[in-house]
Every structure is written in structure tokens, then in C-alpha cells.
C-alpha positions as CSV (number, residue, x, y, z in Angstrom):
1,X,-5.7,20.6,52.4
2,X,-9.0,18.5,51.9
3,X,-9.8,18.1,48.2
4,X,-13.3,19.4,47.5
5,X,-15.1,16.6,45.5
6,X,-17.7,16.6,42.7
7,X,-20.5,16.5,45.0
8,X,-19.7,19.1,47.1
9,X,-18.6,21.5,44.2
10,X,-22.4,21.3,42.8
11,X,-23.8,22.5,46.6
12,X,-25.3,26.0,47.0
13,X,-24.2,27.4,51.2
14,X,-27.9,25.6,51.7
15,X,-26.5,22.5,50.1
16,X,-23.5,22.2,51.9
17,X,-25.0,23.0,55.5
18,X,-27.0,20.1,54.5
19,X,-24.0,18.2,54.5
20,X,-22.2,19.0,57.2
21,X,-25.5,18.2,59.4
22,X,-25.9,14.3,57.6
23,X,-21.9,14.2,58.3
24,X,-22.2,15.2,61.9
25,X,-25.2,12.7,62.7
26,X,-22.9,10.2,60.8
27,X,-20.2,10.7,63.1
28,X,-22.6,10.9,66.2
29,X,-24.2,7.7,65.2
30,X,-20.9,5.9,64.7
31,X,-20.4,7.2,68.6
32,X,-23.2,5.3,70.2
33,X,-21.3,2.0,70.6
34,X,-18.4,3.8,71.6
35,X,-20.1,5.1,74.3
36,X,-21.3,1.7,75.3
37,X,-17.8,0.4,75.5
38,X,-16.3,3.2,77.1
39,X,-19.0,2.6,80.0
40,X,-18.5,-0.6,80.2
41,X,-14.3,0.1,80.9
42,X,-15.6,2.4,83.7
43,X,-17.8,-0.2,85.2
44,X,-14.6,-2.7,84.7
45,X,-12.0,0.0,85.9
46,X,-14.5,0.2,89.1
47,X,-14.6,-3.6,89.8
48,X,-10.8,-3.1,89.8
49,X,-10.2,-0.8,92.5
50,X,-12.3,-2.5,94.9
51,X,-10.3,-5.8,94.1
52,X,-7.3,-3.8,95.0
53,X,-8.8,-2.3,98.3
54,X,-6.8,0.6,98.1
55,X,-9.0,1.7,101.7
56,X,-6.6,0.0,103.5
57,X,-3.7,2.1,102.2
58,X,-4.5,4.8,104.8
59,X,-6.4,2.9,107.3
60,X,-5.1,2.8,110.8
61,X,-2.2,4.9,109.5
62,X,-1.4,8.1,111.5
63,X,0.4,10.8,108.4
64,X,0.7,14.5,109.0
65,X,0.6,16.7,106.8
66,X,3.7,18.2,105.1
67,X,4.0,21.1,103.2
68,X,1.8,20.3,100.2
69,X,1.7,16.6,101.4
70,X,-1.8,15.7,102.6
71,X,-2.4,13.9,106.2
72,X,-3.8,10.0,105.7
73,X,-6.9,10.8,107.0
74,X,-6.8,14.0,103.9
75,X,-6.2,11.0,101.7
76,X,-8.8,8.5,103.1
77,X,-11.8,11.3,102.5
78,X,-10.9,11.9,98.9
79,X,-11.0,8.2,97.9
80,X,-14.2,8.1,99.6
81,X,-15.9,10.5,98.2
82,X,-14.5,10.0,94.6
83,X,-15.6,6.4,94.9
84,X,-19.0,6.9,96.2
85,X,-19.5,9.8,93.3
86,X,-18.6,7.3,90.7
87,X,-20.4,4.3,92.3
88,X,-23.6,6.1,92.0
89,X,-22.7,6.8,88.2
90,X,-22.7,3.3,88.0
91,X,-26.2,2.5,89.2
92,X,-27.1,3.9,86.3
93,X,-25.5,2.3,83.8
94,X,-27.6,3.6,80.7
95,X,-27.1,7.4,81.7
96,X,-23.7,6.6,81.9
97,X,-23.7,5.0,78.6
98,X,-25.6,8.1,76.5
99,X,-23.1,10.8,78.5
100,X,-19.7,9.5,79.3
101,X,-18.9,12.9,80.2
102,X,-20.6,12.5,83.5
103,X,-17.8,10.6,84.9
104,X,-15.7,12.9,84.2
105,X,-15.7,15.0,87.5
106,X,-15.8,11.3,89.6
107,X,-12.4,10.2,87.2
108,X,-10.6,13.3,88.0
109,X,-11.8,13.3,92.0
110,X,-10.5,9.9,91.6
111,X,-6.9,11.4,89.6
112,X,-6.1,14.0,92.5
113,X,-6.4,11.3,95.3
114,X,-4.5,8.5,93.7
115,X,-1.9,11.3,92.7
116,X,-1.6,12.5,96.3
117,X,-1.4,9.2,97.4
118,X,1.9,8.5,95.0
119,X,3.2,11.3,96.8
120,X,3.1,9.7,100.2
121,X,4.4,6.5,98.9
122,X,7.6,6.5,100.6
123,X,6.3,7.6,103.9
124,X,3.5,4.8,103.9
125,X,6.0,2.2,103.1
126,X,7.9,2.8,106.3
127,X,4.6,2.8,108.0
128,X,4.0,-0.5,106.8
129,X,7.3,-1.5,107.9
130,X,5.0,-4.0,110.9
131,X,2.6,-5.3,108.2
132,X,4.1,-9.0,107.9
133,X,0.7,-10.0,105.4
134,X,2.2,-7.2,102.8
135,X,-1.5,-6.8,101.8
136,X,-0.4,-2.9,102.1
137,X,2.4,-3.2,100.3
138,X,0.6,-5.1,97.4
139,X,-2.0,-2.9,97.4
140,X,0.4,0.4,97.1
141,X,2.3,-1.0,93.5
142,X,-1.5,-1.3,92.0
143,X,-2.2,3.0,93.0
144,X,0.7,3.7,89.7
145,X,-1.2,1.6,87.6
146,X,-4.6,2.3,88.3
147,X,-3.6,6.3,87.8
148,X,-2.5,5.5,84.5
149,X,-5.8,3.9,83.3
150,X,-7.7,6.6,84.9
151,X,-6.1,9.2,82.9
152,X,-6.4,6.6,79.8
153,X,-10.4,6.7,80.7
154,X,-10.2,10.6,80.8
155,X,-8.4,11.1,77.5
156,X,-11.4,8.5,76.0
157,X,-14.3,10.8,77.1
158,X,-12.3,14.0,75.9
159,X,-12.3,12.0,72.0
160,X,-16.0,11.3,72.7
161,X,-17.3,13.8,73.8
162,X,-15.0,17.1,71.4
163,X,-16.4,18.6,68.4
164,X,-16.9,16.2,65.7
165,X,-14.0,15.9,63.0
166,X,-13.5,14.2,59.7
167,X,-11.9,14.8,56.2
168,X,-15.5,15.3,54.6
169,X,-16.2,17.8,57.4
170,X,-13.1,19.4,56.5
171,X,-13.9,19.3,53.1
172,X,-17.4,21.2,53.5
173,X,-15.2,23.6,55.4
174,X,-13.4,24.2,52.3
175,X,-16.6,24.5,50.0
176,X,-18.0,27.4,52.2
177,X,-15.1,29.1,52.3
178,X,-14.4,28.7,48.7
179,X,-18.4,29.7,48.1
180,X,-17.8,32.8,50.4
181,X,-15.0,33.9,48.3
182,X,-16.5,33.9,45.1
183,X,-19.4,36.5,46.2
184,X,-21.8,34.2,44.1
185,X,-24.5,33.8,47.0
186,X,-26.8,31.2,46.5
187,X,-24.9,29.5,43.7
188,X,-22.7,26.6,44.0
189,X,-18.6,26.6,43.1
190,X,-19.7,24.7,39.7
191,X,-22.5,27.4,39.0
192,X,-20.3,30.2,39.7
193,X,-17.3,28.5,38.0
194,X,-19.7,28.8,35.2
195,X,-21.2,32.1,35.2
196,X,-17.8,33.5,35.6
197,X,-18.6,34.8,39.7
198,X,-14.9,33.5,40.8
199,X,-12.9,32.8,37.0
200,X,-10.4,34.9,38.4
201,X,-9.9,32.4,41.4
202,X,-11.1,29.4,39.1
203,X,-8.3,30.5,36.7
204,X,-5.8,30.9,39.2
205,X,-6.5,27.8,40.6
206,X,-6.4,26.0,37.4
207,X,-3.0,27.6,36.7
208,X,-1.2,26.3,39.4
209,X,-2.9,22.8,39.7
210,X,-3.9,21.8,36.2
211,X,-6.5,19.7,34.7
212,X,-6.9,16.5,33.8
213,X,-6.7,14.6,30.0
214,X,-3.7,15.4,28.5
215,X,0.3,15.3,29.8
216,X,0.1,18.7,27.5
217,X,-1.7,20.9,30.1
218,X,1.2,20.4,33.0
219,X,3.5,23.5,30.5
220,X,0.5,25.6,29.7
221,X,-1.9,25.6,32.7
222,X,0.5,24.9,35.7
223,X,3.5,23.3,36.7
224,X,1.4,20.7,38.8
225,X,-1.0,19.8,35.9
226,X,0.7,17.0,35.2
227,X,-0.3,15.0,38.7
228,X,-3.9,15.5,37.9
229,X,-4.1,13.6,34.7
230,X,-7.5,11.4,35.2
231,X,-9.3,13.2,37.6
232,X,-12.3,14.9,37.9
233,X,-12.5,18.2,36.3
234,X,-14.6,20.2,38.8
235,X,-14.1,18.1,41.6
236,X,-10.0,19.0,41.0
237,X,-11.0,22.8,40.3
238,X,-13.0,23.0,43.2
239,X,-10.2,21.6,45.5
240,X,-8.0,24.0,44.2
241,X,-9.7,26.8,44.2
242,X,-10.4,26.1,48.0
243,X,-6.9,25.5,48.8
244,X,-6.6,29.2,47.3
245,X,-9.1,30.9,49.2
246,X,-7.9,29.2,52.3
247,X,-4.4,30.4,51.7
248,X,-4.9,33.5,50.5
249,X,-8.1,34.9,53.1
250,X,-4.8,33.3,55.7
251,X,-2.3,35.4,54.0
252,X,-5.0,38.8,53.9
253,X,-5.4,38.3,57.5
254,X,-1.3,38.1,58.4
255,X,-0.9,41.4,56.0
256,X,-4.2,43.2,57.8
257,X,-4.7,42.2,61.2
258,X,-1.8,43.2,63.7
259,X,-2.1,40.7,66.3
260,X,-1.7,37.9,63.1
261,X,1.4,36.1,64.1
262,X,3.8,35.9,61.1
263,X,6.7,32.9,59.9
264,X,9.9,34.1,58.3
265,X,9.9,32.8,54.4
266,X,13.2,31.8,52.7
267,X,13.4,33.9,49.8
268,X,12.3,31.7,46.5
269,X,15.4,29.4,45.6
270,X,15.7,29.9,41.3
271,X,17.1,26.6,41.1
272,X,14.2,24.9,43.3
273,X,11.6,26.8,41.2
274,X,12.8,25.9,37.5
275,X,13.4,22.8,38.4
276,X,9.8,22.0,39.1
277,X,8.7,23.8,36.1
278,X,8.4,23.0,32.1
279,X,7.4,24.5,29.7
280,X,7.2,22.0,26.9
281,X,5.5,18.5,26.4
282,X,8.0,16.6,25.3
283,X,11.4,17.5,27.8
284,X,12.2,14.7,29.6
285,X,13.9,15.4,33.1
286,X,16.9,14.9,32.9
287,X,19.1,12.7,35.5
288,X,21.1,14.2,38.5
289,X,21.6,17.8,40.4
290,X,21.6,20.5,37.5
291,X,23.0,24.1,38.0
292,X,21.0,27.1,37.6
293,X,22.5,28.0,34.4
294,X,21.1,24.8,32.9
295,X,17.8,24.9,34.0
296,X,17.7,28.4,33.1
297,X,19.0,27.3,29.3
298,X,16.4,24.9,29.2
299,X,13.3,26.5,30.8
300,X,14.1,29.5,28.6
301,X,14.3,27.3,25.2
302,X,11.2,25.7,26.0
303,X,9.8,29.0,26.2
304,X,11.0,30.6,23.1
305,X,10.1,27.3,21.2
306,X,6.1,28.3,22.0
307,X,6.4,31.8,21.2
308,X,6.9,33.5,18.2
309,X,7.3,37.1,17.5
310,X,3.9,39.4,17.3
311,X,2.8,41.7,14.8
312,X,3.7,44.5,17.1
313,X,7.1,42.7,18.5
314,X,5.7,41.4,21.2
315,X,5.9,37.7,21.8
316,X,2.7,35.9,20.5
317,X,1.6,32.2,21.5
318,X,2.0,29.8,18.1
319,X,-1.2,28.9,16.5
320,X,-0.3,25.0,16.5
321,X,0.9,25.3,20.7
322,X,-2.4,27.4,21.5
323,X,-4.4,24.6,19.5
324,X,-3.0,22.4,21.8
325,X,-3.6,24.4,24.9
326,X,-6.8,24.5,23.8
327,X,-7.2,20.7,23.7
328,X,-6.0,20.1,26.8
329,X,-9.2,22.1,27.9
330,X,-11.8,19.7,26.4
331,X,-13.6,18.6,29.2
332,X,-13.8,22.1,30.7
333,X,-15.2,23.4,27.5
334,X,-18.2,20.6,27.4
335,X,-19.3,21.6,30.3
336,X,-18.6,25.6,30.3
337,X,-17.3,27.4,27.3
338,X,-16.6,30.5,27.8
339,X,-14.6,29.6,31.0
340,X,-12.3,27.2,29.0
341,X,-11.9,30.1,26.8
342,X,-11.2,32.3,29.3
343,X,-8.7,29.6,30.9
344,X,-6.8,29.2,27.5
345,X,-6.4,33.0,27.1
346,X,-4.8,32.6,30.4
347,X,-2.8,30.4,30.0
348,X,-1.5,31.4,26.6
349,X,-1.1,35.1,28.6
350,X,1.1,33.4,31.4
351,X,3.7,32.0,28.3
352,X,3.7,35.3,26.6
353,X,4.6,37.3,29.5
354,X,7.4,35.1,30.7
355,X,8.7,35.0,27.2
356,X,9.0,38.8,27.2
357,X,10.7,38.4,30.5
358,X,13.6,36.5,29.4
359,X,17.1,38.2,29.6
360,X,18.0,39.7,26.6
361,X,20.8,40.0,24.6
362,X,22.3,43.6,24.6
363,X,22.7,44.7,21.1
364,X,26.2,45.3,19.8
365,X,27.0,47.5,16.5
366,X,28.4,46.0,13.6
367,X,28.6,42.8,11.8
368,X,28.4,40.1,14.7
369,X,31.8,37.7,13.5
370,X,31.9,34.4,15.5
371,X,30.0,31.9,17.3
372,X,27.8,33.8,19.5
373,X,29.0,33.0,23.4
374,X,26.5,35.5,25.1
375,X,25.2,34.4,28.3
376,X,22.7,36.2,30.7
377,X,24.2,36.9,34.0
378,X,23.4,34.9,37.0
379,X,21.5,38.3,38.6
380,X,19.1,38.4,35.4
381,X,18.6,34.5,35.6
382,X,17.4,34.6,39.0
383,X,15.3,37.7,37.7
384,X,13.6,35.6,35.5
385,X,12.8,32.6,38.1
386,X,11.2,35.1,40.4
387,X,9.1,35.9,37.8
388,X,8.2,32.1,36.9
389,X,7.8,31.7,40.7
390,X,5.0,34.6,40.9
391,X,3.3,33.4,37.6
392,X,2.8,29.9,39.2
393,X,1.8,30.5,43.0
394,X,0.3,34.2,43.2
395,X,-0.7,33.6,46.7
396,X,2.3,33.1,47.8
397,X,3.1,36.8,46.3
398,X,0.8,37.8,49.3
399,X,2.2,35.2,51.8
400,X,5.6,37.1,51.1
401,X,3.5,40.2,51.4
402,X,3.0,39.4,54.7
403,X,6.5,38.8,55.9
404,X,7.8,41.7,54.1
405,X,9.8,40.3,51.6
406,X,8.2,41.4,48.1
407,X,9.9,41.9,45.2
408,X,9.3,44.2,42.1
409,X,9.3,40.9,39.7
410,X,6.2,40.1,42.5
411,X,3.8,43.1,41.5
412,X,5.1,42.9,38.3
413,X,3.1,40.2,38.0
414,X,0.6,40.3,39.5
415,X,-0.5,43.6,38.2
416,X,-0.2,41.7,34.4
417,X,-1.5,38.3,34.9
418,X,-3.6,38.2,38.0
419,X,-5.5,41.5,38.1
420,X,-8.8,40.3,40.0
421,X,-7.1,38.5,42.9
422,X,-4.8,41.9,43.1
423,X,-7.8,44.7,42.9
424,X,-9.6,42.8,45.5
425,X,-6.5,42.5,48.1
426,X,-5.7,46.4,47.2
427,X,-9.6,46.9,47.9
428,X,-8.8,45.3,51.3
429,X,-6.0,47.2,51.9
430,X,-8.2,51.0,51.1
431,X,-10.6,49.7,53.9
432,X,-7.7,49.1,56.4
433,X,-5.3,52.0,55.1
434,X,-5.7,54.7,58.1
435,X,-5.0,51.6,60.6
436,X,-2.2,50.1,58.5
437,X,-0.2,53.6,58.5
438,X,-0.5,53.0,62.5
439,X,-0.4,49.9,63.2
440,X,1.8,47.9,60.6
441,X,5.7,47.6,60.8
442,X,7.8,49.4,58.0
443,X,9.0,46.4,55.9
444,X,5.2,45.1,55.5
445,X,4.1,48.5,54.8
446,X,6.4,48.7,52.2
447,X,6.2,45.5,50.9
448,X,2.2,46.5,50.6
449,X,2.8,49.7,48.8
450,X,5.0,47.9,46.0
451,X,2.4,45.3,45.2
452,X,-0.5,47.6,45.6
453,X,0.7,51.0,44.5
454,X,-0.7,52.4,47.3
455,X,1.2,54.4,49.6
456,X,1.0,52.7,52.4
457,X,3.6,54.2,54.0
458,X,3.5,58.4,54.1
459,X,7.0,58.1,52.7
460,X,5.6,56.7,49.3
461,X,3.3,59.8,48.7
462,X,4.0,61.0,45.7
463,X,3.3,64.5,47.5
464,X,5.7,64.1,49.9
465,X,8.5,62.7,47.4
466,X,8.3,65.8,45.8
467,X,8.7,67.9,48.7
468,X,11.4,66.0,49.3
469,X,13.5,66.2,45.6
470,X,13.0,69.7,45.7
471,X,15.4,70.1,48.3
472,X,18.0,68.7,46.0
473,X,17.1,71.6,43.1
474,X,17.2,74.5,45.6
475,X,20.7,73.5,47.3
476,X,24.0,75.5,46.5
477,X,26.2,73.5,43.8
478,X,29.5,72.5,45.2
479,X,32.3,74.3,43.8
480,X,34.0,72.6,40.9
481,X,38.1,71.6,41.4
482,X,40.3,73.7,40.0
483,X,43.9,73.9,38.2
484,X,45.4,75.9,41.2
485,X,49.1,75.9,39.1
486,X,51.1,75.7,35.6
487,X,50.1,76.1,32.2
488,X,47.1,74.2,32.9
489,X,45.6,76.7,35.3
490,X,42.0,77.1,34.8
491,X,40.9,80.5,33.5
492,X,37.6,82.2,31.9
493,X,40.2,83.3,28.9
494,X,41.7,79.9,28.4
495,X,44.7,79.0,28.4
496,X,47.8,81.0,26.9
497,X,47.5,78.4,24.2
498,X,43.7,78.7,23.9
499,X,43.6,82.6,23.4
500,X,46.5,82.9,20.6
501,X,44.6,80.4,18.5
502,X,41.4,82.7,19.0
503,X,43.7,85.5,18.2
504,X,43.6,87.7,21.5
């Protein structure tokens, strides 16, 4: 993915057309002398053949066709009239130099003849078999050759003459589709950034890729923060927040479009996703392979150590770990405030949520005696890292979407931390919804209806889960086993036992 950079991120759609017309001149300018040389290897190539007088490969030589096999007089009329095609390209050598391309039809002419001629080899060398000057037989080795630099020549005028391509075109390509996703229109990514037309994507963005000026963001504001310390604020947002809309308007269209063509996902590894977290500034990686249980022991302690219990129970950011959060978000907040507010809150949201997340302990009556050996299970550990995994790369919730394989921990998410990105995918999915029942294969139609909480699927009506419970309400109770013999033989009276205590 190409990294938007400052300049770009400060273009309205105007702007950045702007650009991508000085880029394309750029790159057709840069063009011109290759042009030049690439008509000077024709001319050269030409100059060649005629040294090689490949006329005399068919001349005075009676073949017959065979099968697909052309005759030698077949063979003689294509070389002809490739060669006089291309010579009269070559009287006009400045033409030739402005379009390339026009040699095109001459070179392949020139292909198919030298190809059929290959073909023939082994019957022309027999035919030579009188020729004691072995001027044929010379001439025939240079017909492999030549065909190879004439396809060389070819694949030189396809580069030359395709659709221009470069990482700053890619880039622009990135802008706009960035700039279309926000909905600002006629405001640039910074612009919008600021007035708050795409927070929920700058946010997200900023959450998964960080910012720069301080190792402390990488815990707080994304798992990848720390790579981005001493870059450019907007320039690094705007790259990001590209790479999002690029990901997810791909991942909308595998989810919405039937003939999108969909890859299998591995299911999230826990061990691969909490080892490429932290949570605290200070926690040096430790060296070697680590199990799940110990990255789970030490993701979770970083955790707890930021959090603190709330006024209502809930877990609450500490004051001193959001002040730091906060400075991490300097050089947003010179720039744009509120969005470095709004980006803190975030982030501080993100820690609070996993932190209520975490397995808990199940409580126990009576006075605990002991060390305390309790250990979450290995089912609620990878529980936990599903939910870590969503927090940091909420596209790929919708990737998954897409191949069917969503999990509750998933929308969970999605629905607490990243409700923008989620109402405007649902709002897709409303458009689309009489298609979707149609069109769309069960797994992704229920893998839509968990994240969404739309019923995608007519199963998942509320309506029709009720019809369907009721049938379980109205049905005849089994009858219940029975003493059949003895003393303990069931009876509406009791036993014998029963009714002398009750005195009957």
C-alpha cells in the first residue's frame, strides 16, 4: 500500500486530479528518449535481418504444405510483406520515434513468419543437404535468434506504450479513494481530518498504525505505533486511513457483490496476535517462542496495571496513564484539538473495554485459605485474543465477514468501539438486503447477520424464531419413568412408609 504523504493529504479531489495530470506528463516526458532509443533498436534490428538474408532460406526451395506447416513459397510472401511493412516504417524515422506502437503490426507480421519458418527447420535442412557454401545453413541458426529479439522489441513497445504507472500515481489513487470515503466533498483528508468528516476512519486508522513522538503511543493507540516514531503526523494518518478505505470498500465489495471472488482466512492464531501486542511502555520482549499462557499472563497484567476500578465497577483508564496517552497526542493536538481529544477518548475506550474483557475469576464462598493457583482456561484465553485481535484491525472483522467466519467476540466489538465504520457497513447491507437473502451463500449470510443484527438470513427473524419455539410449548410432555416394582413403586398416595407418617 502506497503511503499518502503530506502533500497529497492537504489536496481537495480538484487538487489531487491536479496531480495525477503533472505526474502523468512527468512520466510521458521521461518517455520521449525512450522512444528514441527504442526506434533506433528497430532501425538496428532491421539492418540485421538483411545482413542475415534470411530470402534465401526459401528461395529455390520447393516445400509443400503439411498439415499446419506452410509451403516455402507460404513462407517467402510473409517475409516479404512483413519486411516491406516495416521498411516503410523506417523511412520515417521521426514518426516512428513519437509512436513506437506503429511497428507493432510489422514486428508481429515479422513473429508469425520467422515462427513458421522454425517449424520447417528440419525439412529445409535436408533441402539444403546440396548447398556446399552453407550460406543456407548459416543463415537458418540466425531465424532463432532474430525471433527472440523481435519478441524482446514487442514486449519494449507494450512498456511504452501501457497506461502510465508509478508509486506517486498509486499514491493519488489512495488520496481519492480515501477523500471518497470520508463524504467530505471538496475538502482535503487534513481538512476533513479536522472538521471531524472521517474521525471515525481517522481514529481507526490511528488505532491500528499509531503516531509519531513518543514509544508511549505503540500500547495506547495501536500495536504498530511504535514503527512510526518520527514521522509525519498527517502524512502517516493519511496513509493509513487510505490503506483502510482501500481494504475495507475491498472487503464491502467481497461481502456484497456475488460474483466477488473470495480467499479462505486462517482463523486468528491467539498466540500470533498477543505476541504482536503490548500494552505497556516499559515491557521489554522477551527472548525465545512463548506459550499462550504466558503471553496471555502478560498482556493481561499490562492491562490491569492501566486500569483501575470505576466509580460504577467498571474499569476506568488511570489519571497518570491517560495523561500520558494524552501526550503521546501532542502534535495531533497543535494542529486539531478536538480530533486529538477525540483520538485519546479512543484510545483510553479501547483499554477499558479489553480490560473488562479479561477472564475472570469465578467467585468462591468462604474465606479464600492459600496461595491463589486460579488460572483462566485456555478456551477463555483465546476468547480474550479474539477480542484484542478485533480491537486492533476492525477491517479485518469484515474481511472475515466476507469469508464467513465471524465470531461473536467480532461484533462484540465492533458494535462497542467502532460504531461509525459498523452503521455505515450495516447501512450497506439495508440497500443490498432483498438481493443478499437471494443471492448470498448461508455462512456469509450468517456471518452478516451476527455483525450487523440484521437478519439476513429469514432464519434469524425474530418473527419466525418465535413461530418456531412455540412448537416446543404446544408439544405433548414425554411421560416420566416410573417405579414399575417393590416398595419403591411410585404412587399418588406415597409410599406405605409415606402415608403412615401422614397418618392415613
Amino acid at each position: 500500500m502506497a503511503e499518502v504523504g503530506e502533500d497529497l493529504a492537504v489536496l481537495d479531489a480538484k487538487g489531487l486530479q491536479a496531480a495525477e495530470r503533472v505526474e502523468r506528463e512527468a512520466i510521458e516526458a521521461a518517455r520521449v528518449p525512450q522512444r528514441a532509443a527504442l526506434a533506433d533498436e528497430i532501425q538496428a534490428f532491421r539492418r540485421e535481418l538483411k545482413q542475415q538474408k534470411h530470402a534465401i532460406l526459401t528461395k529455390d526451395v520447393k516445400l509443400a504444405a503439411e498439415g499446419e506447416k506452410l509451403s516455402s513459397a507460404e513462407l517467402g510472401k510473409i517475409a516479404l510483406k512483413a519486411n516491406k511493412q516495416l521498411d516503410n516504417l523506417l523511412d520515417n524515422p521521426i514518426a516512428l520515434q513519437k509512436n513506437p506502437a506503429s511497428a507493432l503490426n510489422a514486428l508481429q507480421r515479422q513473429e508469425h513468419g520467422l515462427a513458421k519458418l522454425l517449424e520447417r527447420a528440419d525439412d529445409l535442412k535436408l533441402a539444403y543437404a546440396g548447398d556446399t557454401t552453407g550460406a543456407r545453413m548459416a543463415a537458418l541458426d540466425t531465424v532463432a535468434p532474430a525471433l527472440e529479439r523481435n519478441r524482446a522489441l514487442q514486449a519494449k513497445i507494450a512498456n511504452l506504450t501501457a497506461d502510465a504507472t508509478s508509486p506517486r500515481l498509486q499514491q493519488i489513487a489512495d488520496a481519492k479513494l480515501a477523500l471518497q470515503s470520508g463524504g467530505g466533498k471538496g475538502k482535503s483528508l487534513a481538512e476533513q481530518m479536522a472538521s471531524g468528516a472521517i474521525f471515525g476512519m481517522a481514529t481507526g486508522a490511528v488505532a491500528a498504525t499509531g503516531l509519531p513522538g513518543s514509544e508511549f503511543v505503540a500500547p495506547f493507540v495501536g500495536a504498530g505505533a511504535a514503527n512510526f516514531v518520527g514521522g509525519k503526523v498527517f502524512g502517516r494518518i493519511g496513509a493509513a486511513m487510505s490503506e483502510r478505505s482501500v481494504r475495507a470498500a475491498k472487503a464491502a465489495s467481497a461481502v456484497l457483490e456475488r460474483t466477488a471472488k473470495v480467499t479462505h482466512m486462517a482463523p486468528p492464531v491467539a498466540t500470533r496476535i498477543l505476541s504482536r501486542v503490548a500494552f505497556g511502555p516499559d515491557n521489554e520482549k522477551p527472548e525465545g517462542k512463548q506459550n499462550l499462557r504466558q503471553l496471555y499472563k502478560q498482556r493481561s497484567q499490562e492491562v490491569r496495571e492501566a486500569v483501575a476500578s470505576g466509580p460504577d465497577g467498571r474499569p476506568a483508564v488511570k489519571p497518570h496513564v491517560r495523561e500520558k496517552i494524552a501526550g503521546s497526542l501532542r502534535a495531533v493536538a497543535a494542529y486539531q484539538p478536538l480530533l486529538a481529544d477525540r483520538m485519546e477518548t479512543l484510545a483510553a475506550r479501547r483499554l477499558e473495554f479489553l480490560a473488562s474483557k479479561l477472564p475472570k475469576r469465578p467467585d468462591i464462598g468462604g474465606i479464600p485459605v492459600g496461595p491463589d493457583n486460579w488460572q483462566p482456561s485456555e478456551l477463555d484465553m483465546r476468547k480474550w485474543a479474539r477480542y484484542v485481535d478485533a480491537a486492533e484491525d476492525p477491517i479485518g472483522v469484515l474481511e472475515r465477514v466476507a469469508a464467513g467466519q465471524i465470531s461473536p467476540e467480532d461484533g462484540e466489538t465492533m458494535r462497542e468501539l467502532y460504531p461509525e465504520q459498523l452503521n455505515q457497513f450495516t447501512m450497506q447491507v439495508l440497500a443490498k438486503l432483498p438481493e443478499l437473502r437471494q443471492t448470498m451463500r448461508y455462512d456469509r449470510r450468517l456471518a452478516l447477520s451476527m455483525l450487523t443484527g440484521v437478519a439476513v438470513d429469514p432464519s434469524l427473524d425474530p418473527r419466525i424464531l418465535a413461530v418456531l419455539q412455540q412448537q416446543f410449548s404446544t408439544e405433548e410432555q414425554a411421560p416420566r419413568a416410573q417405579a414399575q416394582f417393590g416398595s419403591v413403586k411410585s404412587t399418588d398416595k406415597g409410599t406405605p412408609s409415606q402415608q403412615r407418617q401422614m397418618g392415613a
